[in-house]
C-alpha positions, 0 to 999 in steps of 0.5 A: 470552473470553480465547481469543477474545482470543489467537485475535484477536490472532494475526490482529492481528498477521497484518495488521499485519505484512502492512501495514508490511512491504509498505509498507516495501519499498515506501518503499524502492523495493523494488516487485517484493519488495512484489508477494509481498504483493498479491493476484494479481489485482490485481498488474498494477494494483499494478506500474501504479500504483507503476512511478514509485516510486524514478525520478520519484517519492522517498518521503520517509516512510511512516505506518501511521496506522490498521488495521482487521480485519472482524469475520469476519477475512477483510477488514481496512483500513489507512490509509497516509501517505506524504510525498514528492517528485516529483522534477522539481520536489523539492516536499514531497507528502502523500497518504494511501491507504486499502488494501483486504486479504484474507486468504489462507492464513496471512497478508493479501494487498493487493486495493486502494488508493485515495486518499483525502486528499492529491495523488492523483499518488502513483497516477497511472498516466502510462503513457497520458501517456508514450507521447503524447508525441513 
């Protein structure tokens, strides 16, 4: 039991660091480092849905408020909260994003996230937006 325990604990701590550390890099605007730690295939999406991150979009804040690790260890969820402004109007925003990670080879990688409370403006891709107007 106490070896479970250990074993368990070690990928416990895998995933938390995975989570705080993208995270972290993220509130500060340090998207292209956070990139190391998300799943190849879902970098693209990634770059996507942050490009705003740093230029129209300040973080104020950033919460790990839960982690959740599958029982087979290969999947685990976070739930993340972030408060910031948008900086157009510098109106204090709330969202909280559900993260999906995967196990790779000796840590986690991000294969997903989507709101799940909040303003959803946080991952909104303007991109399409941006290039209708004149």
């Amino acid at each position: 039991m106490c070896a479970c325990f250990l074993a368990n604990g070690g990928t416990d701590k895998k995933i938390s660091d995975a989570v705080q550390n993208l995270n972290d890099q993220a509130r500060w605007g340090l998207i292209q480092d956070a990139t190391l730690l998300v799943q190849p295939d879902y970098r693209e999406q990634f770059l996507t849905q942050h490009r705003r991150w740093g230029s129209e979009i300040q973080l104020a804040d950033s919460e790990v408020v839960n982690v959740q690790l599958a029982s087979d260890s290969t999947l685990a969820s976070a739930l993340v909260t972030y408060s910031w402004y948008a900086r157009n109007d510098m109106t204090l925003h709330e969202t909280t994003l559900r993260q999906l990670w995967k196990a790779r080879s000796s840590s986690f990688a991000l294969a997903g996230e989507a709101v799940v409370r909040g303003d959803p403006a946080l991952l909104r891709d303007t991109s399409q937006s941006d290039a209708r107007q004149p």
